[in-house]
Each structure stands twice: as C-alpha cells, then as structure tokens.
C-alpha positions in Angstrom: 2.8 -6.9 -13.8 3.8 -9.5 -11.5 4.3 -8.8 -7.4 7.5 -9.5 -6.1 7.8 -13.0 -4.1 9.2 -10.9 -1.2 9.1 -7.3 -0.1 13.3 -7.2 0.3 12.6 -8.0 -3.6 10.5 -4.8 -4.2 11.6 -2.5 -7.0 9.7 0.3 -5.0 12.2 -0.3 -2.5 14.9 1.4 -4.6 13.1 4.6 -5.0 14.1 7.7 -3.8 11.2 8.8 -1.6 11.4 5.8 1.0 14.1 5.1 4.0 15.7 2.3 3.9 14.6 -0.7 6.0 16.8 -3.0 7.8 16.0 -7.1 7.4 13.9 -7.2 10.7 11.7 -4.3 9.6 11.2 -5.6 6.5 10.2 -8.7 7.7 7.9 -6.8 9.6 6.5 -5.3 6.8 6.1 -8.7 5.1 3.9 -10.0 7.4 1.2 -7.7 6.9 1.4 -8.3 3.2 -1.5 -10.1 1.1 -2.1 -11.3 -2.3 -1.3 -9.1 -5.3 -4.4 -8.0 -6.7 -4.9 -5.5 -9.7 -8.2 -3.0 -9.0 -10.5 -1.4 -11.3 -10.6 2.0 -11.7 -12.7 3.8 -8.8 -12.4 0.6 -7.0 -12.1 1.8 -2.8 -8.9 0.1 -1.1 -10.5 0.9 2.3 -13.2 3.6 3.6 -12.8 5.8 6.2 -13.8 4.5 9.3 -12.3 0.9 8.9 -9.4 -0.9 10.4 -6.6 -1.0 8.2 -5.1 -4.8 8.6 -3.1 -4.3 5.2 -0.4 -2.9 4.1 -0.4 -1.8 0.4 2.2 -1.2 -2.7 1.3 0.6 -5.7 3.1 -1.1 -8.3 1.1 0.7 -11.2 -1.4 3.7 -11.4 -2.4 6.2 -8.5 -4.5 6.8 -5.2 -5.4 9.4 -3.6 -6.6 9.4 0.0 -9.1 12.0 2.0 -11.7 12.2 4.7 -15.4 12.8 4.4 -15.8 15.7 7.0 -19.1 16.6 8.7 -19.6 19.5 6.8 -19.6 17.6 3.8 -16.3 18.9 2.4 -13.5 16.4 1.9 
C-alpha cells in the first residue's frame, strides 16, 4: 500500500470517526509527518516514557496502546 504524497490526500481523512481539518491544520499535521514505513508484527512504534516527535496513520492492521503501571498491571 502506498502513503499518500500529502495528508489533505489521506483516505483516512474521509472516515467517519475524525473531525474535519481545515487547510492550515492540516498543514500542521503535515509537518510532523515522516516516511511511510510498513512494521512487523510486535514491532513498538514508541515506549512509554519517550517523546513522541511523530505523528502516525494506520493505513493497514491494528495498535493498541497501554501503560506499564508500578504494580505491574498494564
């Protein structure tokens, strides 16, 4: 699957679930964007306790986010 050349091009843009963004916001958005890359499977996008410098679009597959907490639960 190949990324869209810009985020106003974005066909998760169209879904349901998101508010629409005006051009300046997308803009915005676009400059915190990267290279398209394609993970493995169990492969971290970032760990807790790192600064988050990215801004991410899940063209294909899922996620899922937590937190470790101190008691060892999740």
């Amino acid at each position: 699957m190949a990324a869209p050349i810009h985020c106003a091009e974005c066909p998760v843009r169209r879904l349901a679930l998101f508010q629409p963004l005006d051009p300046e916001e997308v803009s915005i958005v676009e400059a915190f964007r990267t290279d398209f890359r394609c993970l493995k499977p169990g492969s971290a996008i970032f760990r807790q306790g790192e600064d988050i410098r990215e801004v991410y679009t899940l063209h294909g597959g899922w996620a899922y986010l937590y937190q470790n907490l101190v008691d060892g639960g999740r």
